[in-house]
C-alpha positions as CSV (number, residue, x, y, z in Angstrom):
1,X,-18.5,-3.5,25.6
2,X,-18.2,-6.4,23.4
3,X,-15.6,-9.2,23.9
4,X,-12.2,-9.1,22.6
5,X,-10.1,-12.2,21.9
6,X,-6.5,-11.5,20.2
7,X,-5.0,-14.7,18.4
8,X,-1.2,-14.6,18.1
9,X,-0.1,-18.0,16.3
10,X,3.8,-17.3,16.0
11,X,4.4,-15.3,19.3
12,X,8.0,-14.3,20.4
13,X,10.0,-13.4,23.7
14,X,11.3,-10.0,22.0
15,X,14.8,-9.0,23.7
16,X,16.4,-6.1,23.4
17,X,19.7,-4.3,24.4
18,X,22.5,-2.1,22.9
19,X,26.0,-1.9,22.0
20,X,28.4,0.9,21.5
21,X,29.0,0.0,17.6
22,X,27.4,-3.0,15.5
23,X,30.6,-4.4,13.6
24,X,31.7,-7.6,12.8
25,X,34.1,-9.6,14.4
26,X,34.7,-8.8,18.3
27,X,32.6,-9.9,20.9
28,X,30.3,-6.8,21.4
29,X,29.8,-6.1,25.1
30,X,25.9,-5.1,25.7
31,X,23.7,-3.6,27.9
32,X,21.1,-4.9,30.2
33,X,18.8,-7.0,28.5
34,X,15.3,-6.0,28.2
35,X,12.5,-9.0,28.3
36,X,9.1,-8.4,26.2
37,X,6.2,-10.5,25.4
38,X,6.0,-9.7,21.5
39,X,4.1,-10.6,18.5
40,X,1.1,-8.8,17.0
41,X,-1.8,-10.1,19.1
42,X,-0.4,-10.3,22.0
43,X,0.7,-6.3,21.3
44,X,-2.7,-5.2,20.7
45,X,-4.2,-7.4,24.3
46,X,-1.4,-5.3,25.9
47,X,-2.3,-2.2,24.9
48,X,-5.8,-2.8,25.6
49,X,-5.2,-3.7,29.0
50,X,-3.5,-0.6,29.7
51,X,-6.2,1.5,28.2
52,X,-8.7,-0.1,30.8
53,X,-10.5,-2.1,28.2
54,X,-10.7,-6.0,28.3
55,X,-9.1,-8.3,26.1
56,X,-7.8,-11.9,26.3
57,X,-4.6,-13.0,24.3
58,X,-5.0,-17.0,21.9
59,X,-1.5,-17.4,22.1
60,X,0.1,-21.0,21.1
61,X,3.0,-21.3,23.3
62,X,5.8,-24.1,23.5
63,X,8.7,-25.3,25.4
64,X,10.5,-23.0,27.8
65,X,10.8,-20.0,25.9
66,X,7.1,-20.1,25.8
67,X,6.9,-20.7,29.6
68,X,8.6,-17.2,29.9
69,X,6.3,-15.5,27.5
70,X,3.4,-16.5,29.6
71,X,4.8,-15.6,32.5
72,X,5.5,-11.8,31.3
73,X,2.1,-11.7,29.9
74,X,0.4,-12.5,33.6
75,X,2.8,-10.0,34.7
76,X,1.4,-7.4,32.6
77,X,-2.1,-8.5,34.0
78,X,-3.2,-9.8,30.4
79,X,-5.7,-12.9,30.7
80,X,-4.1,-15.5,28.4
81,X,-5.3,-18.8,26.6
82,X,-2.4,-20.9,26.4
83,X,-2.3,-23.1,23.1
84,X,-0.2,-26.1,23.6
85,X,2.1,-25.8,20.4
86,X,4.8,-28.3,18.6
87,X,8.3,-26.8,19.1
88,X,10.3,-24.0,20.9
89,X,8.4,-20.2,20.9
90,X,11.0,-18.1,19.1
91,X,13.0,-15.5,20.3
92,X,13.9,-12.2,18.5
93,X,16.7,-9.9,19.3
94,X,16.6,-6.2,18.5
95,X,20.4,-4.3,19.3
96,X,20.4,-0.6,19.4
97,X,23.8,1.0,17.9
98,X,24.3,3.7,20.1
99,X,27.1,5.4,17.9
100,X,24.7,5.6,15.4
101,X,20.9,5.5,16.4
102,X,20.3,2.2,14.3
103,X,18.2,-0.5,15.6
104,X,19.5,-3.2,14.2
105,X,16.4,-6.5,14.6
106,X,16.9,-10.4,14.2
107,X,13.9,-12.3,14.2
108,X,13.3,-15.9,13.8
109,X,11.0,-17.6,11.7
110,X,8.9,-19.8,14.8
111,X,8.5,-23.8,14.4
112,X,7.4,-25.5,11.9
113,X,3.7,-26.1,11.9
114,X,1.4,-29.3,10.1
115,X,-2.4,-28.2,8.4
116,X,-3.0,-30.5,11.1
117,X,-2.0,-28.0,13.8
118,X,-3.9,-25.2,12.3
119,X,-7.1,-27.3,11.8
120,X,-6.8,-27.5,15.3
121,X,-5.7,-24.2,16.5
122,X,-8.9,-22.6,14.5
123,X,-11.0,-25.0,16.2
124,X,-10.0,-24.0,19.7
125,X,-10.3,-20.6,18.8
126,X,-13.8,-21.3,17.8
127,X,-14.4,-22.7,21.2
128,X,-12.8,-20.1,22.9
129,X,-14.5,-17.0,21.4
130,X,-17.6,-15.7,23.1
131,X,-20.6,-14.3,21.1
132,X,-20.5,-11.4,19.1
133,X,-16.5,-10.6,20.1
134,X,-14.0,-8.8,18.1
135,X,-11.2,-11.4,17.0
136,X,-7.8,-9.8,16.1
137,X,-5.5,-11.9,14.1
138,X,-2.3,-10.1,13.7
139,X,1.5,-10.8,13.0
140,X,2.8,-13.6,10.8
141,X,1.7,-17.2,10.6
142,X,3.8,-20.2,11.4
143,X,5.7,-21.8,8.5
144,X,3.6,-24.4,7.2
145,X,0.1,-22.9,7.4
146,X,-1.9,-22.3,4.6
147,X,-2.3,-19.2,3.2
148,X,-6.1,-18.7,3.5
149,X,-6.2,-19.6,7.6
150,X,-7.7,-16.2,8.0
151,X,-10.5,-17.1,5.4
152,X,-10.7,-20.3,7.4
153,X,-11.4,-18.6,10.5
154,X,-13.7,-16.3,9.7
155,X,-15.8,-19.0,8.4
156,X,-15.1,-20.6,11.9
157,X,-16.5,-16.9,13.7
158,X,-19.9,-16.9,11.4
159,X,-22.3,-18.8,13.8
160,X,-21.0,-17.2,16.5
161,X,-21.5,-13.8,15.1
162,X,-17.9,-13.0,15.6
163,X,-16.3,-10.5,13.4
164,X,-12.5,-10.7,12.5
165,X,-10.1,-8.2,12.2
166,X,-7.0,-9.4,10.0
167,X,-3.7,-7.3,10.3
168,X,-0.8,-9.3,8.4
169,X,1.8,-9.3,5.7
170,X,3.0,-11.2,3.2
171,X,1.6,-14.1,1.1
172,X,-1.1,-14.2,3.7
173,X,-2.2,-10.6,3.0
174,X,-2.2,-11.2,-0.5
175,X,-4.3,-14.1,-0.4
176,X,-6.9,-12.3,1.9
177,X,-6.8,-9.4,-1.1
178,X,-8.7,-12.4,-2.9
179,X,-11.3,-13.4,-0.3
180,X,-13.2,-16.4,0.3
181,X,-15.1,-14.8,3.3
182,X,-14.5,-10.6,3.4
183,X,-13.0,-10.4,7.4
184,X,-14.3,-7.0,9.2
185,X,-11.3,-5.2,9.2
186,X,-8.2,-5.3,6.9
187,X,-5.0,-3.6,8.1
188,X,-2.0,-3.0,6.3
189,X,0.7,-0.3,5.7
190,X,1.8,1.3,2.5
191,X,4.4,-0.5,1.5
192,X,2.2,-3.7,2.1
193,X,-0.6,-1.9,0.2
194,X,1.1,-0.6,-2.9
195,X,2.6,-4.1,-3.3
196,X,-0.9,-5.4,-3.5
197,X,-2.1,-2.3,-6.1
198,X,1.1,-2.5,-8.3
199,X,1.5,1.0,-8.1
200,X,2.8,4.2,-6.1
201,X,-0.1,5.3,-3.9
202,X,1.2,9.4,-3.9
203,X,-1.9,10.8,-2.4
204,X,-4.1,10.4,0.5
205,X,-7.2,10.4,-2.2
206,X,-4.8,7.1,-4.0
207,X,-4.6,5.3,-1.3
208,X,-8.9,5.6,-0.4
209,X,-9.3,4.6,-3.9
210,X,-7.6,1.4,-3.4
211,X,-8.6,1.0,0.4
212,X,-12.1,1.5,-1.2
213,X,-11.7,-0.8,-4.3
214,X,-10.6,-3.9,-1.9
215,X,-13.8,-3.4,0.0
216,X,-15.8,-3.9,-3.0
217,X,-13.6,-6.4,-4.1
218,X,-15.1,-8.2,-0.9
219,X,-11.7,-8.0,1.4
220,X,-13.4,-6.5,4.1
221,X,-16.0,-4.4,4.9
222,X,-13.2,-2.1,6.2
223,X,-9.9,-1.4,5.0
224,X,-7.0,0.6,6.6
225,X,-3.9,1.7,5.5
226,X,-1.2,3.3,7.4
227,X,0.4,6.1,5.5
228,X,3.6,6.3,8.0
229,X,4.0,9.9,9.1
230,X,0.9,11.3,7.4
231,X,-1.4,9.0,8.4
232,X,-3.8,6.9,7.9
233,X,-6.7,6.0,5.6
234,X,-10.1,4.2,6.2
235,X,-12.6,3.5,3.5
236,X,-15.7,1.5,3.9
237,X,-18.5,0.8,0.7
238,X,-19.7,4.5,1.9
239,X,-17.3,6.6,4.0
240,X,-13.6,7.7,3.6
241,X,-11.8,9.0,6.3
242,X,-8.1,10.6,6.8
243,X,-6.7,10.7,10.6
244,X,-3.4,13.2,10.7
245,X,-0.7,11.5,12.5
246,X,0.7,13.6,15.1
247,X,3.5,15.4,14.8
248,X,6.0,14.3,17.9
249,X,9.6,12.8,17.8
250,X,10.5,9.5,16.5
251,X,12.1,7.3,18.7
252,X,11.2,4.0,17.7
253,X,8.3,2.7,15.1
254,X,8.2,-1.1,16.8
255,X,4.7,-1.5,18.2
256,X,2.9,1.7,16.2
257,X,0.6,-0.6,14.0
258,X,0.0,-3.1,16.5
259,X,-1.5,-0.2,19.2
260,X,-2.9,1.7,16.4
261,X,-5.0,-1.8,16.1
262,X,-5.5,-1.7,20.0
263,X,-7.1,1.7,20.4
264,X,-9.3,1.1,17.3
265,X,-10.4,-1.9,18.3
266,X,-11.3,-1.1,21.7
267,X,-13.1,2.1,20.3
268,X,-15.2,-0.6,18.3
269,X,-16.2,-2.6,20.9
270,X,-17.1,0.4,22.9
271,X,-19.4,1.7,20.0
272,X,-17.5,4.7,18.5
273,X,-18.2,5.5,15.2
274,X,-15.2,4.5,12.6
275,X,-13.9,8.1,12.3
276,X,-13.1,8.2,16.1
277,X,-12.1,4.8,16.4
278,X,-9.6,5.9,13.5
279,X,-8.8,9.0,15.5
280,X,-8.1,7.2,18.6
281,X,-5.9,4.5,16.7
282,X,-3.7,7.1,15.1
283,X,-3.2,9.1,18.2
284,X,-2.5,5.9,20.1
285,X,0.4,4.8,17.2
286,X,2.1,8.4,17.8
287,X,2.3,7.7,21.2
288,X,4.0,4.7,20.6
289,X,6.4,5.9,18.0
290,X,7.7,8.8,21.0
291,X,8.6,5.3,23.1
292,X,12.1,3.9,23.0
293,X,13.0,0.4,21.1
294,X,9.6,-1.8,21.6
295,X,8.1,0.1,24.5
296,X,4.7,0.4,23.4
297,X,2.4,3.9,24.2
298,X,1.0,4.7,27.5
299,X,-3.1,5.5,28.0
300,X,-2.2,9.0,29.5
301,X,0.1,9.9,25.9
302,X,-2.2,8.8,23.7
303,X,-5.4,10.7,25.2
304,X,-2.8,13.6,25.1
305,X,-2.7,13.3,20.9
306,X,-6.3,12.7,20.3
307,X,-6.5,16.2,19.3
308,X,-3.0,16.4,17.5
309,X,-4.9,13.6,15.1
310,X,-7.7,15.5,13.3
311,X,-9.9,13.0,11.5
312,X,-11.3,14.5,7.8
313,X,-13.1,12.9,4.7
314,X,-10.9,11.8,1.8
């Protein structure tokens, strides 16, 4: 199986309870508090270790808050490097309205970081990455880097014959649209992706045109996009592919694109071909999406849905 390195820049300690009502004013009374290590990267390393595959989490941890992140992390048996990082490691808070059903979700926007700190981030990265891995760069940057990091890094991954796989939002996504370096994989979901095309994507065959058009645009070599409910799309310079999402009950959507990323990845570096690394992704973000508030999907659900998730040409 080939290596798998996960780099989370702007990780968080994700908390989560409930009230009875969300209004303002009184003190609202809440539940017991639920402690997660979050943040894209470190998401996807999870999810791979319960899947039985092997992944180690680049996370850039600070102060104490990042003390506790690391130390849910080991608990969850996920081999970490720890990136000494300027500042406090954020927190977000997600509250559950039970009256209603409405997550409501606070997250803070991580310390500030210097070009400086991401010159030297990338280069530890570098370092750490063994030969011919699967790099997967997801969630949001810290305020204060540039842009083009991910360009930056991929360029960092060439003589190493690593291959990076980019899922994030934003100004940074945007910027990737317009590539220095095309990474391996480009993720994104609709609403993300029909920001970038200016347009409505209606149809499963719009959203391969444009998934196909930023791969000869030089993006990536592959391009997904997540059509929430329906699916999701892959187009390379040859192949498109649909994967049906499956049809189960919606508890919560936090986590869905960041094990979707997991079980594709792993599928990858196990050697599955791209339609059942799709198929394995898309079953494994329907798992996650039965899962209460940021409980991400279990091995045994997801190999339950791999059928439910029929892959087809688009």
């Amino acid at each position: 199986m080939r290596p798998i390195l996960t780099v989370t820049l702007n990780p968080a300690l994700d908390l989560t309870t409930s009230v009875g009502s969300v209004r303002p004013g009184p003190k609202l009374r809440c539940e017991g508090l639920r402690v997660d290590p979050g943040g894209g990267g470190i998401n996807v390393a999870r999810v791979i270790t319960r899947f039985g595959g092997a992944a180690r989490a680049f996370v850039a941890l600070g102060g104490a808050t990042g003390t506790r992140l690391a130390g849910a992390l080991a608990a969850e048996g996920v081999p970490t490097v720890a990136f000494p990082a300027r500042g406090e490691t954020r927190e977000s808070l997600a509250v559950t309205d039970r009256g209603t059903g409405k997550q409501y979700r606070f997250v803070l926007p991580g310390p500030d970081w210097t070009a400086a700190d991401g010159e030297r981030a990338i280069a530890s990265i570098a370092d750490t990455v063994e030969p011919d891995a699967l790099v997967v760069l997801s969630g949001s940057l810290p305020p204060g880097l540039p842009d083009d990091l991910p360009a930056t890094l991929a360029d960092q991954l060439a003589p190493r014959s690593a291959l990076l796989l980019l899922d994030t939002s934003g100004a940074t996504l945007s910027r990737a649209a317009r590539p220095r370096r095309p990474v391996h994989v480009l993720r994104m979901d609709e609403a993300e992706a029909e920001a970038l095309a200016g347009s409505r994507l209606r149809t499963r065959g719009d959203t391969a045109d444009f998934a196909e058009q930023l791969v000869r645009q030089g993006a990536a070599r592959i391009v997904i996009i997540a059509r929430g409910a329906d699916g999701s799309v892959l187009a390379t310079a040859d192949d498109r592919w649909f994967a049906k999402a499956a049809d189960v009950p919606v508890k919560s959507k936090v986590g869905a694109g960041d094990s979707f990323l997991a079980a594709f990845t792993l599928a990858l570096a196990r050697d599955a071909a791209l339609s059942e690394a799709l198929q394995h992704g898309m079953a494994a973000a329907s798992a996650t999406v039965m899962t209460e508030a940021t409980e991400l999907c279990s091995r045994d659900d997801a190999l339950k849905l791999v059928d439910a998730c029929p892959v087809s040409p688009v």
